[in-house]
MARROMAR-495377 format. One line per 10 residues: number of its first residue (from 1); their letters; for each residue x, y, z of C-alpha. Coordinates in Angstrom, 2 decimals. Layout:
// residues N
NUM	a	X Y Z  ...
END
This chain:
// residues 229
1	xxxxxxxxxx	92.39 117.63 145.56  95.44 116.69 143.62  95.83 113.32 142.87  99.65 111.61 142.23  100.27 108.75 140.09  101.55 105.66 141.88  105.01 103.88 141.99  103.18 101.07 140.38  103.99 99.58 136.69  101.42 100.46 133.61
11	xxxxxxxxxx	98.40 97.63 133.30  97.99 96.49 129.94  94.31 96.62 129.63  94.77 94.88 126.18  93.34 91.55 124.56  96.03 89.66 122.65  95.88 89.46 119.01  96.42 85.73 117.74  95.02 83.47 115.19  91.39 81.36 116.80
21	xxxxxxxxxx	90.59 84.32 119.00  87.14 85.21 119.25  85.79 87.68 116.94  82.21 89.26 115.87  80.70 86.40 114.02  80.28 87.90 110.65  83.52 89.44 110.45  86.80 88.27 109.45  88.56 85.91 111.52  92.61 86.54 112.72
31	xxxxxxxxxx	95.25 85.02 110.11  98.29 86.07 111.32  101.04 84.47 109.17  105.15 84.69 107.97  105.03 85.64 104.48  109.23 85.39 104.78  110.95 83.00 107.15  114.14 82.59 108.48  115.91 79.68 107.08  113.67 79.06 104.80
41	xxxxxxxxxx	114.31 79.77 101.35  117.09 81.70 101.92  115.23 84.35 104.08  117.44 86.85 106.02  114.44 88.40 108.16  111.34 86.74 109.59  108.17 89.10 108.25  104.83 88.42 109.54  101.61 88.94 107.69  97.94 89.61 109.48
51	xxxxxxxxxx	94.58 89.49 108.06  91.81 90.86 110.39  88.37 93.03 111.30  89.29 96.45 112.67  86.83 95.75 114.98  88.61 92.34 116.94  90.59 92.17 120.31  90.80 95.94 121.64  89.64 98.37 119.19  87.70 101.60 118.69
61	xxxxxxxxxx	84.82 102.22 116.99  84.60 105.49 114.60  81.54 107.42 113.64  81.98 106.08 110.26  80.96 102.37 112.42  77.04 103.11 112.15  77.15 106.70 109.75  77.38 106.49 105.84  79.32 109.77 106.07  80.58 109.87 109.65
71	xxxxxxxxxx	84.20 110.82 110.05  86.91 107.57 109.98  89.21 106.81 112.98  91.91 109.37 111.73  89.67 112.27 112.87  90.01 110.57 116.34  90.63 113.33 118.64  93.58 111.11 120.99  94.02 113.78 123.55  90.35 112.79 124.27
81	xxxxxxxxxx	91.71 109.29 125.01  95.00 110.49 127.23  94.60 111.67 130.95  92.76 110.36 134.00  89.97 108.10 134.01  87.46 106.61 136.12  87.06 102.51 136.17  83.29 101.19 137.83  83.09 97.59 138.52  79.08 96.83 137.43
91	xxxxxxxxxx	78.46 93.45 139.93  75.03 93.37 138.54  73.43 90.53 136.72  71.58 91.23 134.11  72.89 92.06 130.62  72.54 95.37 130.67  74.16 98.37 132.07  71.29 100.52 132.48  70.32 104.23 133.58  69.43 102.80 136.28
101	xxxxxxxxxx	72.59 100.99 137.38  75.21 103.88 136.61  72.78 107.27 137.34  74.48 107.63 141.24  77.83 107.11 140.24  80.01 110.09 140.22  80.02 110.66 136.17  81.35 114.05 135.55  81.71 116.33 132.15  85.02 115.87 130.49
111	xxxxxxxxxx	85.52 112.14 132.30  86.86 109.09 130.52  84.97 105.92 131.55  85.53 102.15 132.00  83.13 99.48 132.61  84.43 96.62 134.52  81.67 93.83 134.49  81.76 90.14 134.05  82.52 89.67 130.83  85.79 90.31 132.50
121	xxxxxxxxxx	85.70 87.26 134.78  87.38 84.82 131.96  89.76 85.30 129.48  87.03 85.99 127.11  89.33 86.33 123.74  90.31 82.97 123.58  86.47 81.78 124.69  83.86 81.38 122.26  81.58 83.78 121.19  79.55 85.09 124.32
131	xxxxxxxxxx	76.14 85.72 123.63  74.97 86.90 126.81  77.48 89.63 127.27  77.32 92.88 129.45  76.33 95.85 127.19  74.93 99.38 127.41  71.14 99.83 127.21  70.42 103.10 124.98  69.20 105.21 127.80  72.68 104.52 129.51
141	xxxxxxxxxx	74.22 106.05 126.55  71.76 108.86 126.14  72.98 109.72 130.00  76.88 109.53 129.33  76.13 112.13 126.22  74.13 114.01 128.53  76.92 114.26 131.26  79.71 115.44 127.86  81.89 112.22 128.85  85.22 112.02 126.37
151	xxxxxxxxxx	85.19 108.08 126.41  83.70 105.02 127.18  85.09 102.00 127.34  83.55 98.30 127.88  84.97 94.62 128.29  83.66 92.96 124.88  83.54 93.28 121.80  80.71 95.71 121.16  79.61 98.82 123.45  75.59 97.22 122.83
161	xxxxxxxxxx	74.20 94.36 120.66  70.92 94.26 117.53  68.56 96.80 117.11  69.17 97.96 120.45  73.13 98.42 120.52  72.49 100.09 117.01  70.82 102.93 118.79  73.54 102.62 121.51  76.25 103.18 118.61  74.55 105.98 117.21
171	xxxxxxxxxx	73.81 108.09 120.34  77.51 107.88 121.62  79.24 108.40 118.43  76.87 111.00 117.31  78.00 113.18 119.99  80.57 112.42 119.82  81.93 110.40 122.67  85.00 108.00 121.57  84.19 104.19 122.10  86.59 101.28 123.61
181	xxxxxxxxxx	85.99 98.16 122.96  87.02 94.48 124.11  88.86 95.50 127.35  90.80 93.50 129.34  89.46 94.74 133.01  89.54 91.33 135.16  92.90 92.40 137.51  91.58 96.56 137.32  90.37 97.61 140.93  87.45 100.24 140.60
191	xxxxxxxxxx	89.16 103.58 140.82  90.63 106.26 139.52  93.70 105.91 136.55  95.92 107.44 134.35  94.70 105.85 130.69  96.48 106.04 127.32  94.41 104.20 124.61  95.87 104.97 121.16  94.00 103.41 117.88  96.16 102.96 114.84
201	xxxxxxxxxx	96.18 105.43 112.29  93.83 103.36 109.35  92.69 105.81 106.85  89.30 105.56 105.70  88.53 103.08 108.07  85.58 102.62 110.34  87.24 101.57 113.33  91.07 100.44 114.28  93.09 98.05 116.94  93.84 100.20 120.00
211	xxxxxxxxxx	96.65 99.33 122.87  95.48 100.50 126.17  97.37 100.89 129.19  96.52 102.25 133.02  98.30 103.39 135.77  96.94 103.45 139.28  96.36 107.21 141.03  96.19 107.00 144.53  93.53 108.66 147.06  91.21 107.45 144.08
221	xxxxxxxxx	87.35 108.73 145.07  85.90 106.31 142.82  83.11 103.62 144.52  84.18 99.98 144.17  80.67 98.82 142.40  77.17 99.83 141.63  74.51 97.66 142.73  71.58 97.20 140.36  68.64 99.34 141.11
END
Protein backbone atom coordinates (compact mmCIF):
# COMPACT_ATOMS: atom_id res chain seq x y z
CA UNK A 1 0.00 0.00 0.00
CA UNK A 2 1.37 3.44 -0.49
CA UNK A 3 1.20 5.58 2.25
CA UNK A 4 1.06 9.79 1.77
CA UNK A 5 2.34 12.17 4.19
CA UNK A 6 -0.28 14.40 5.78
CA UNK A 7 -1.13 18.18 5.42
CA UNK A 8 -0.14 18.35 9.00
CA UNK A 9 2.97 20.53 10.45
CA UNK A 10 6.36 18.55 11.62
CA UNK A 11 6.20 17.45 15.61
CA UNK A 12 9.18 18.35 17.36
CA UNK A 13 9.82 15.24 19.25
CA UNK A 14 12.67 17.19 21.06
CA UNK A 15 13.49 17.95 24.86
CA UNK A 16 14.63 21.55 25.35
CA UNK A 17 18.09 22.26 26.22
CA UNK A 18 18.32 24.82 29.27
CA UNK A 19 20.31 25.27 32.33
CA UNK A 20 18.54 22.92 35.71
CA UNK A 21 17.24 20.33 33.29
CA UNK A 22 17.52 16.91 34.33
CA UNK A 23 20.48 15.03 33.38
CA UNK A 24 22.22 11.45 34.14
CA UNK A 25 23.40 11.95 37.63
CA UNK A 26 27.06 11.55 37.20
CA UNK A 27 27.38 13.57 34.25
CA UNK A 28 27.77 17.13 33.66
CA UNK A 29 25.02 19.36 34.34
CA UNK A 30 23.68 22.23 31.47
CA UNK A 31 25.59 25.74 31.80
CA UNK A 32 24.43 27.55 29.11
CA UNK A 33 25.87 31.10 29.37
CA UNK A 34 26.73 34.71 27.24
CA UNK A 35 30.34 34.86 27.11
CA UNK A 36 29.64 38.48 25.06
CA UNK A 37 26.60 40.62 25.73
CA UNK A 38 24.95 43.25 24.16
CA UNK A 39 25.40 46.47 25.89
CA UNK A 40 27.63 45.34 27.99
CA UNK A 41 31.08 46.24 27.66
CA UNK A 42 30.79 47.53 24.48
CA UNK A 43 29.54 44.20 22.89
CA UNK A 44 28.12 44.44 19.31
CA UNK A 45 26.71 40.71 19.23
CA UNK A 46 25.17 38.61 21.99
CA UNK A 47 27.34 35.04 21.93
CA UNK A 48 26.19 32.28 24.02
CA UNK A 49 28.38 29.69 25.61
CA UNK A 50 27.14 25.89 26.68
CA UNK A 51 28.76 23.39 28.79
CA UNK A 52 27.10 19.90 28.71
CA UNK A 53 27.07 15.73 28.56
CA UNK A 54 26.54 14.55 24.99
CA UNK A 55 24.35 12.33 26.47
CA UNK A 56 21.44 15.12 28.02
CA UNK A 57 17.98 16.19 26.54
CA UNK A 58 17.64 14.23 23.05
CA UNK A 59 20.72 12.56 22.06
CA UNK A 60 22.19 9.43 20.49
CA UNK A 61 24.23 7.04 21.78
CA UNK A 62 27.39 5.73 19.60
CA UNK A 63 29.06 2.39 19.78
CA UNK A 64 31.94 4.11 21.25
CA UNK A 65 28.99 4.63 24.50
CA UNK A 66 29.77 1.01 25.99
CA UNK A 67 32.99 -0.18 23.36
CA UNK A 68 36.69 0.91 24.10
CA UNK A 69 37.14 0.90 20.31
CA UNK A 70 33.61 1.18 18.94
CA UNK A 71 33.16 3.69 16.17
CA UNK A 72 32.17 7.60 17.46
CA UNK A 73 28.90 9.31 16.36
CA UNK A 74 30.52 10.59 13.03
CA UNK A 75 30.35 7.03 11.59
CA UNK A 76 26.54 7.45 12.22
CA UNK A 77 24.99 6.14 9.20
CA UNK A 78 21.91 9.25 9.08
CA UNK A 79 20.09 7.79 6.18
CA UNK A 80 19.45 5.02 8.81
CA UNK A 81 17.72 7.74 10.88
CA UNK A 82 15.62 9.48 7.76
CA UNK A 83 12.37 7.80 6.34
CA UNK A 84 9.26 6.26 7.87
CA UNK A 85 8.90 5.02 11.21
CA UNK A 86 6.70 3.19 13.41
CA UNK A 87 5.64 4.86 17.03
CA UNK A 88 4.02 1.99 19.82
CA UNK A 89 2.45 3.45 22.80
CA UNK A 90 3.65 0.65 25.73
CA UNK A 91 0.43 1.28 28.44
CA UNK A 92 2.04 -1.29 30.55
CA UNK A 93 3.20 -0.88 34.08
CA UNK A 94 6.05 -2.25 34.92
CA UNK A 95 9.51 -0.84 34.15
CA UNK A 96 10.34 -2.77 31.57
CA UNK A 97 9.62 -3.17 27.98
CA UNK A 98 10.02 -6.74 27.63
CA UNK A 99 9.99 -9.61 24.86
CA UNK A 100 7.10 -10.21 26.05
CA UNK A 101 5.31 -6.88 25.70
CA UNK A 102 6.56 -5.93 22.05
CA UNK A 103 6.93 -9.79 20.38
CA UNK A 104 3.12 -9.34 18.51
CA UNK A 105 3.67 -6.04 17.35
CA UNK A 106 4.26 -5.66 13.72
CA UNK A 107 8.31 -5.10 13.95
CA UNK A 108 9.66 -5.52 10.54
CA UNK A 109 13.48 -5.65 9.04
CA UNK A 110 14.69 -2.28 7.97
CA UNK A 111 11.95 -0.39 10.50
CA UNK A 112 12.77 2.61 12.64
CA UNK A 113 11.13 2.36 16.10
CA UNK A 114 9.69 4.60 18.85
CA UNK A 115 8.63 3.76 22.24
CA UNK A 116 5.95 5.89 23.60
CA UNK A 117 5.50 4.92 27.38
CA UNK A 118 4.97 6.91 30.48
CA UNK A 119 7.89 8.45 31.03
CA UNK A 120 6.17 10.55 28.48
CA UNK A 121 3.20 11.51 30.67
CA UNK A 122 5.15 14.72 32.30
CA UNK A 123 7.46 16.99 31.08
CA UNK A 124 10.15 14.84 32.36
CA UNK A 125 13.29 17.30 31.46
CA UNK A 126 12.51 19.82 33.76
CA UNK A 127 11.46 16.92 36.58
CA UNK A 128 13.91 15.41 38.72
CA UNK A 129 15.75 12.52 38.10
CA UNK A 130 13.24 9.52 37.54
CA UNK A 131 14.35 6.47 38.93
CA UNK A 132 11.69 4.24 38.01
CA UNK A 133 11.74 4.93 34.34
CA UNK A 134 10.48 2.74 31.34
CA UNK A 135 13.49 0.91 29.78
CA UNK A 136 14.30 -2.06 27.54
CA UNK A 137 14.92 -5.45 29.20
CA UNK A 138 17.97 -7.21 27.25
CA UNK A 139 15.89 -9.86 25.64
CA UNK A 140 13.78 -6.92 24.08
CA UNK A 141 16.89 -5.77 22.52
CA UNK A 142 18.21 -9.15 21.55
CA UNK A 143 14.61 -9.33 19.52
CA UNK A 144 14.88 -5.80 17.74
CA UNK A 145 18.60 -7.08 16.51
CA UNK A 146 17.02 -10.18 15.60
CA UNK A 147 14.22 -8.49 13.44
CA UNK A 148 17.56 -6.02 11.59
CA UNK A 149 15.60 -2.79 12.94
CA UNK A 150 17.66 0.63 11.78
CA UNK A 151 16.62 2.53 15.08
CA UNK A 152 15.22 2.63 18.27
CA UNK A 153 14.18 5.25 20.03
CA UNK A 154 12.85 5.67 23.82
CA UNK A 155 11.39 8.60 26.06
CA UNK A 156 14.37 9.00 28.73
CA UNK A 157 17.42 9.37 29.06
CA UNK A 158 18.90 5.92 28.64
CA UNK A 159 17.58 2.99 26.23
CA UNK A 160 18.10 0.50 29.79
CA UNK A 161 19.58 1.18 33.28
CA UNK A 162 22.85 -0.92 35.64
CA UNK A 163 24.10 -4.07 34.84
CA UNK A 164 21.13 -4.81 32.97
CA UNK A 165 20.84 -1.70 30.49
CA UNK A 166 24.71 -2.35 30.05
CA UNK A 167 23.86 -5.52 28.26
CA UNK A 168 20.93 -3.63 26.61
CA UNK A 169 23.63 -1.02 25.22
CA UNK A 170 25.84 -3.55 24.03
CA UNK A 171 23.43 -5.85 22.12
CA UNK A 172 21.83 -2.88 20.12
CA UNK A 173 24.89 -1.02 19.34
CA UNK A 174 26.83 -4.08 18.62
CA UNK A 175 24.71 -4.75 15.74
CA UNK A 176 24.46 -2.16 15.04
CA UNK A 177 21.09 -0.61 15.51
CA UNK A 178 21.28 3.41 16.08
CA UNK A 179 19.86 4.49 19.59
CA UNK A 180 17.47 7.64 20.48
CA UNK A 181 17.34 8.80 23.51
CA UNK A 182 15.21 11.26 25.83
CA UNK A 183 12.19 11.64 23.45
CA UNK A 184 9.60 13.86 23.74
CA UNK A 185 6.50 11.37 22.77
CA UNK A 186 3.55 12.68 25.20
CA UNK A 187 1.28 14.51 22.12
CA UNK A 188 2.63 11.38 19.39
CA UNK A 189 -0.47 9.10 18.53
CA UNK A 190 0.76 5.41 17.93
CA UNK A 191 1.26 5.17 14.22
CA UNK A 192 3.06 5.35 11.44
CA UNK A 193 5.58 8.73 10.63
CA UNK A 194 7.90 10.30 8.57
CA UNK A 195 11.12 10.80 11.18
CA UNK A 196 14.27 12.91 10.67
CA UNK A 197 16.59 12.62 13.76
CA UNK A 198 19.98 14.17 12.95
CA UNK A 199 22.90 14.03 15.80
CA UNK A 200 25.53 16.70 15.58
CA UNK A 201 28.62 16.03 13.96
CA UNK A 202 31.12 15.66 17.42
CA UNK A 203 34.25 14.00 16.42
CA UNK A 204 35.58 11.49 18.61
CA UNK A 205 32.73 11.58 20.67
CA UNK A 206 30.67 8.84 22.22
CA UNK A 207 27.39 10.15 21.69
CA UNK A 208 25.86 13.75 20.45
CA UNK A 209 22.52 16.10 20.91
CA UNK A 210 20.05 15.04 18.19
CA UNK A 211 16.83 17.26 16.94
CA UNK A 212 14.05 15.03 16.01
CA UNK A 213 11.08 15.81 14.15
CA UNK A 214 7.81 13.64 12.81
CA UNK A 215 5.30 14.02 10.44
CA UNK A 216 2.05 12.12 10.49
CA UNK A 217 1.37 9.42 7.37
CA UNK A 218 -2.04 8.67 7.02
CA UNK A 219 -3.83 5.08 6.60
CA UNK A 220 -1.07 4.32 9.35
CA UNK A 221 -1.37 0.23 10.15
CA UNK A 222 0.30 0.65 13.32
CA UNK A 223 -1.79 -0.73 16.73
CA UNK A 224 -2.47 2.04 19.26
CA UNK A 225 -0.76 0.01 22.38
CA UNK A 226 0.53 -3.30 23.51
CA UNK A 227 -0.86 -4.70 26.53
CA UNK A 228 1.55 -6.47 28.87
CA UNK A 229 1.63 -10.16 28.51
Amino acid sequence: MQRHSSQTDWIDVSATISNGMVHWPDNVPVSITKSSDIGIDGAQANVSAITMSVHTGTHMDAPKHFYKNGDDIMKTDVSALIGHAKVFHVKDEKNEITYEIIKNLPIEKGDRILFRTRNSDIDWETEPFMENYVRLSPDAAKYLVEKQIKCVGVDYLSVGDGEKGKIVHQVLLGSPVNIIEGLKLGKVEPGEYDMICLPIKLKGADGAPARVVLKKISESSAPSHYPAA
